[in-house]
BALOBA-1460 file (C-alpha; in Angstrom, 3 decimals):
// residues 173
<rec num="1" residu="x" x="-131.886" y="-53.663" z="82.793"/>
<rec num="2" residu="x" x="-135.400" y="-53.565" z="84.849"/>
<rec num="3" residu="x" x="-133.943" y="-57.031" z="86.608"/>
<rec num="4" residu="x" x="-130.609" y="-55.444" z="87.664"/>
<rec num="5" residu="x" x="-132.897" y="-52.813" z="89.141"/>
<rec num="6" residu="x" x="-134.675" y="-55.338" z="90.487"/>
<rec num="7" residu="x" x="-131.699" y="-57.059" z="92.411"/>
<rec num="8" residu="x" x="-130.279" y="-53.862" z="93.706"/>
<rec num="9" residu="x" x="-133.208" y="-53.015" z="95.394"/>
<rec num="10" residu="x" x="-133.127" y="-56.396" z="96.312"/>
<rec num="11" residu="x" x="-129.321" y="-56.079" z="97.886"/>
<rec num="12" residu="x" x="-130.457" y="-52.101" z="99.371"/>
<rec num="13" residu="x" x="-133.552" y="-52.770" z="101.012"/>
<rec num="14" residu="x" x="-134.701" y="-56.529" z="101.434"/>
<rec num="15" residu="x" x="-138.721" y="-56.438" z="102.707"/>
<rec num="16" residu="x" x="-141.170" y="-57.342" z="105.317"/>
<rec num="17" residu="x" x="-143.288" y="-60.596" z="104.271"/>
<rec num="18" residu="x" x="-146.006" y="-62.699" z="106.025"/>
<rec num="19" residu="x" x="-145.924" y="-66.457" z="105.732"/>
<rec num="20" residu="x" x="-146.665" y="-69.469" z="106.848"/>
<rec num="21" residu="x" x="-143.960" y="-71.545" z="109.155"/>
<rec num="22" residu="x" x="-140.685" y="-72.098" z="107.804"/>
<rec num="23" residu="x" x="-138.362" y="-74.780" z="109.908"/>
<rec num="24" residu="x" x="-135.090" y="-76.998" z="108.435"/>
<rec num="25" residu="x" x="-132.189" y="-78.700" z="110.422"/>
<rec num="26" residu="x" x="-129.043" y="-77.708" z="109.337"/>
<rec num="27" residu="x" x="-125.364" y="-79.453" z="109.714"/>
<rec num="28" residu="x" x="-123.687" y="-77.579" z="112.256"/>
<rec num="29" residu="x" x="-120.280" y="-76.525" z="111.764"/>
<rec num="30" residu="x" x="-119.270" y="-77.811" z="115.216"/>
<rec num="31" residu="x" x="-120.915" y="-81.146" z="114.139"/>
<rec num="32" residu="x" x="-124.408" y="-82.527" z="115.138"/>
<rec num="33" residu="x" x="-127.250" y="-80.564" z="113.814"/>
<rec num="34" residu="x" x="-128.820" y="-77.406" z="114.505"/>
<rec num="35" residu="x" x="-132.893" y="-77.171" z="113.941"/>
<rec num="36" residu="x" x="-135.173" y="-74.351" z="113.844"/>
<rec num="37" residu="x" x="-137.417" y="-76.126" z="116.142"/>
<rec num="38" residu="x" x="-135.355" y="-75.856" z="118.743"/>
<rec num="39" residu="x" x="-135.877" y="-72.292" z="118.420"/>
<rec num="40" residu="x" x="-139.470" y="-72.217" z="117.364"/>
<rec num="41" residu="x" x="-141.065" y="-69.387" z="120.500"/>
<rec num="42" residu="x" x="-137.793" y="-67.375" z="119.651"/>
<rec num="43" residu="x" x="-136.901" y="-64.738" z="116.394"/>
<rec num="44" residu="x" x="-134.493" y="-66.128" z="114.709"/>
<rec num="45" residu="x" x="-132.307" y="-64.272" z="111.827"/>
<rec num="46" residu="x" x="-130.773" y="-66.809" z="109.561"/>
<rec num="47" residu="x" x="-127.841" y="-64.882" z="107.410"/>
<rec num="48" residu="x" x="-126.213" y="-66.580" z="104.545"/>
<rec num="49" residu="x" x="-122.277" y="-65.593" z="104.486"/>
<rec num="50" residu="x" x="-119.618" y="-65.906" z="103.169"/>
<rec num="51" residu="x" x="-115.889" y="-65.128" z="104.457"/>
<rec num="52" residu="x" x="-114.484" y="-63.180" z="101.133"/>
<rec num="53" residu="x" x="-117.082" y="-60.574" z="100.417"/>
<rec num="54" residu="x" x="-116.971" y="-57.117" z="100.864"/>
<rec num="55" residu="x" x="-119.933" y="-57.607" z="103.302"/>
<rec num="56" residu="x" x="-117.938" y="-59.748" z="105.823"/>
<rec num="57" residu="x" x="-117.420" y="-56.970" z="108.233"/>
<rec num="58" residu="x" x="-121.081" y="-57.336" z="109.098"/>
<rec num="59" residu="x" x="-120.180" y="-61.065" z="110.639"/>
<rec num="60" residu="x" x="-119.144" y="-58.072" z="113.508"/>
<rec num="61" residu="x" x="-122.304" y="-56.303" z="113.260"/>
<rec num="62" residu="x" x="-124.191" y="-60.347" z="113.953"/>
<rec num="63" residu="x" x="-122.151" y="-61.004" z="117.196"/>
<rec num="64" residu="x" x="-123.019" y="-57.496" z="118.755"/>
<rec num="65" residu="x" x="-126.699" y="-58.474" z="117.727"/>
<rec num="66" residu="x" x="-126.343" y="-62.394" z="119.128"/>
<rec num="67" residu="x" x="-125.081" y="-60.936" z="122.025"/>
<rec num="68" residu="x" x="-127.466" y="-57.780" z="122.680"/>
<rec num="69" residu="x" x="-130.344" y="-59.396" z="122.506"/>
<rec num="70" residu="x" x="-129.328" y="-63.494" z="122.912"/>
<rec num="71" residu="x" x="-130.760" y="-62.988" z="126.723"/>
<rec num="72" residu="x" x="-133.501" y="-61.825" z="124.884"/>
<rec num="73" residu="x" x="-134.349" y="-64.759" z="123.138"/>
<rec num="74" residu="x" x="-133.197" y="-63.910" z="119.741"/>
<rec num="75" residu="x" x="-131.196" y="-66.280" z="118.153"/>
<rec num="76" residu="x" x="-128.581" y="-65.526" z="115.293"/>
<rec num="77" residu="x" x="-127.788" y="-67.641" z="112.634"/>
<rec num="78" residu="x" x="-124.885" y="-67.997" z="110.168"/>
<rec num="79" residu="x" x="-125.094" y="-69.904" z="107.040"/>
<rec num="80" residu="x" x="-121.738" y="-70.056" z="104.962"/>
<rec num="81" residu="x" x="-122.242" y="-70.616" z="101.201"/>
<rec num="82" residu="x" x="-120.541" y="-70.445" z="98.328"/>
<rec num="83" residu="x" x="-123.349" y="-69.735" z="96.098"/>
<rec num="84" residu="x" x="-121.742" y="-66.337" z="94.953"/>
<rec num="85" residu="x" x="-118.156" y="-67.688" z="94.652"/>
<rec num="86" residu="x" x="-116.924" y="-65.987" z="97.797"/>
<rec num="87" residu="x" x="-117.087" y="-68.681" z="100.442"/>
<rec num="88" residu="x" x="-113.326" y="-70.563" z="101.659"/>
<rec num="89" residu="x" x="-113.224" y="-74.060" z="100.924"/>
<rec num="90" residu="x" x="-114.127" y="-76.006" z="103.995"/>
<rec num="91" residu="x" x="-116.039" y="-74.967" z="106.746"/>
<rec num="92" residu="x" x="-112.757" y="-76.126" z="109.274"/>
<rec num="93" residu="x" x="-111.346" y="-72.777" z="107.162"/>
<rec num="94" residu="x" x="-114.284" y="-71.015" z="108.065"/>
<rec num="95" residu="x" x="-114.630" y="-71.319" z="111.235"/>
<rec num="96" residu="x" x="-111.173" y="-70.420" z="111.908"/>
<rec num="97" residu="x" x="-111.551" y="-67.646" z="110.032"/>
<rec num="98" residu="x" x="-114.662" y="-66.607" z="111.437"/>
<rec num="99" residu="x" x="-113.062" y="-67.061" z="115.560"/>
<rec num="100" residu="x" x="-109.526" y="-65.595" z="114.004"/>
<rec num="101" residu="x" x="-111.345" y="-62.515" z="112.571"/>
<rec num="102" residu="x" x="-114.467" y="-61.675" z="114.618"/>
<rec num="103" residu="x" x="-114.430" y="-64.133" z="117.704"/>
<rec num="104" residu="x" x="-118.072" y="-65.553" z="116.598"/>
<rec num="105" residu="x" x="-119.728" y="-67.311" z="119.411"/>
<rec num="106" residu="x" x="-123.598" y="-67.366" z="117.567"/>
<rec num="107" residu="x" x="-124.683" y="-70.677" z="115.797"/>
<rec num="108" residu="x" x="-123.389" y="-71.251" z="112.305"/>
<rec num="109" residu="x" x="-123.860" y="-74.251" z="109.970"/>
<rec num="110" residu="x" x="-121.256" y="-75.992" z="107.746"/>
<rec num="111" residu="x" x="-121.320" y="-74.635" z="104.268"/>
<rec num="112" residu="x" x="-124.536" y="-74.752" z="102.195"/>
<rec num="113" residu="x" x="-126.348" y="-74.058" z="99.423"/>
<rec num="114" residu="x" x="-128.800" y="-70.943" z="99.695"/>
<rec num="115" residu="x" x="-130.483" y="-70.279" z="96.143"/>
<rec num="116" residu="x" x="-131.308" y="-72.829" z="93.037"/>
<rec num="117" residu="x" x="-132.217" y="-76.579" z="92.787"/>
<rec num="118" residu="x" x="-129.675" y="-77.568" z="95.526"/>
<rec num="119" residu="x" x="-130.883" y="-75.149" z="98.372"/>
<rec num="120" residu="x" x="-131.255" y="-76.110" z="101.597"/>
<rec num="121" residu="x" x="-134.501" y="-76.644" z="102.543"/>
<rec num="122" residu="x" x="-135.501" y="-73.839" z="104.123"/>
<rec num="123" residu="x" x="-134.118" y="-71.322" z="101.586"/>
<rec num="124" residu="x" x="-136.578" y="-73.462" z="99.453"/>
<rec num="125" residu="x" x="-139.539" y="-73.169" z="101.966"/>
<rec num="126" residu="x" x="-138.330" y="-69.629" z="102.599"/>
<rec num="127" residu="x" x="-138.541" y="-68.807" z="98.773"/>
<rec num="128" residu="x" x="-142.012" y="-71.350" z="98.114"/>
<rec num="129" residu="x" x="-144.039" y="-68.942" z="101.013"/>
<rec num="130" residu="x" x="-142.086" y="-65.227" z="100.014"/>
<rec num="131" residu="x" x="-140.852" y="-65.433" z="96.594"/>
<rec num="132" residu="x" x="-137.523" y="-64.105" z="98.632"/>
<rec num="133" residu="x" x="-134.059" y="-65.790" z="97.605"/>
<rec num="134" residu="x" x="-130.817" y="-64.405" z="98.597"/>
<rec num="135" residu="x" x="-129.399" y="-62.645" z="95.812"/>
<rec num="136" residu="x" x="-126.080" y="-62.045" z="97.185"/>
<rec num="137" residu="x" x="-123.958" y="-62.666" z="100.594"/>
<rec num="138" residu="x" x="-125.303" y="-61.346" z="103.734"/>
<rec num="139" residu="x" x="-129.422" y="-61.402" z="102.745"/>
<rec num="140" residu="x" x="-131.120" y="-62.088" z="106.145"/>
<rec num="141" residu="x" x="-134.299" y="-63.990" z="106.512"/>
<rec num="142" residu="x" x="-135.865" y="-63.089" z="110.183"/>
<rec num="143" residu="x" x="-137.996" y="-65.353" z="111.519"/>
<rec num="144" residu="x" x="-140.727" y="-64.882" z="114.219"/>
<rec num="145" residu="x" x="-141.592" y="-66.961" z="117.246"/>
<rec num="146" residu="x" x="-143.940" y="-68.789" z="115.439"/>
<rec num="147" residu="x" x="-141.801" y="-69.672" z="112.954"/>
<rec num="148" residu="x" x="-143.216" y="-67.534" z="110.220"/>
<rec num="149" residu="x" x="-140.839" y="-65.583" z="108.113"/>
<rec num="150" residu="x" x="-141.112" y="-61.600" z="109.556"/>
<rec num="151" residu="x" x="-139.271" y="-59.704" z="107.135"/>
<rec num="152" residu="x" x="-135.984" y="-60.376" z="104.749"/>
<rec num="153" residu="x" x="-133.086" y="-57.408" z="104.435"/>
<rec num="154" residu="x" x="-130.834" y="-56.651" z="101.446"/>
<rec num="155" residu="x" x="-127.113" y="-57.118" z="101.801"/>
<rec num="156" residu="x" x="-126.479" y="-53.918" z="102.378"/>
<rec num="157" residu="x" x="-129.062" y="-53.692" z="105.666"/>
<rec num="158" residu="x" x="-126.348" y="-53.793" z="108.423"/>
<rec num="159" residu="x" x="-127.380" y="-55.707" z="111.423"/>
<rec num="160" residu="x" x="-127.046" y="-52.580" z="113.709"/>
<rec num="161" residu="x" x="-129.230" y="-50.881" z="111.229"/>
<rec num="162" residu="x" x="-132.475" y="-48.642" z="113.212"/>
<rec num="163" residu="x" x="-134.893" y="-50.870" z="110.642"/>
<rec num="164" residu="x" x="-133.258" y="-54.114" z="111.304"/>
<rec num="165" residu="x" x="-133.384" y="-53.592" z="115.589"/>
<rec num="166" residu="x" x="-136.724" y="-52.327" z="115.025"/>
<rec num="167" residu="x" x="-137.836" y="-55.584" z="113.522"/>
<rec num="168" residu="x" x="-135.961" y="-57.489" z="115.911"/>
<rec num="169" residu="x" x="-137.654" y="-55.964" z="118.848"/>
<rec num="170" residu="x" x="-140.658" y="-55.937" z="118.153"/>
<rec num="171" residu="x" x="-140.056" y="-59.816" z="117.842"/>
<rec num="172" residu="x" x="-138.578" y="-59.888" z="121.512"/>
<rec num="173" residu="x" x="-141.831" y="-57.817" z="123.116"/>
């Protein structure tokens, strides 16, 4: 019971950390590679997702933010994964379903693993310095300019959220 608590508090409200860097290069879904030190001066929330959830309207909610505050420096990240069971089958599928659906122009990887043994790297690094590991689709890891993790968010934290722009901001000033 008290770790079902546990993981809905998780999924509601996610929570501000301070750790050392975190970096990875991750398989782009447009091929080539995609690396967080190409970023590294620059926040940068990484989102794992997944295109049959009942969180995939927020894949809206991450354009608006890529392109409010892209000129800004921020840079937002999609990571599919079908950790949770709720991921299409090849990341072709989800990137047409991602441009189909919600015209996503922001960085996104192919598909991945984000929690266990076979995590990506920086879900492990992420989870080594914070203890934080997505516990469902749509968790959000921000990372500040220096490439420390800032905070992490819930699923249910919608990118347009006050909380979420707050943290984002303060990242950009």
């Amino acid at each position: 019971m008290y770790r079902i608590v546990f993981l809905i508090f998780l999924l509601l409200v996610g929570r501000s950390v301070q750790a050392g860097p975190v970096s990875g290069v991750f398989p782009s879904i447009d091929g080539g590679s995609l690396s967080m030190e190409d970023w590294r001066g620059r926040p940068v929330l990484v989102v794992n997702t997944a295109s049959q959830c009942g969180f995939t309207g927020q894949y809206a909610g991450l354009q608006k933010l890529w392109e409010t505050y892209q000129d800004a420096g921020l840079v937002v990240l999609a990571i599919p994964s079908d950790d949770f069971n709720q991921e299409l089958t090849t990341a072709a599928e989800v990137k047409e379903f991602c441009a189909l659906n919600y015209d996503l122009t922001l960085p996104m990887t192919d598909i991945l693993h984000v929690k266990g043994t076979q995590a990506h790297p920086f879900y492990k690094a992420v989870k080594a310095e914070t203890g934080f590991e997505p516990a469902w689709n749509f968790n959000k890891v921000l990372v500040a300019p220096d490439g420390s993790v800032a905070a992490t968010f819930g699923s249910a934290v919608k990118p347009h959220s006050a909380r979420m722009q707050r943290e984002i901001e303060a990242l950009l000033n």
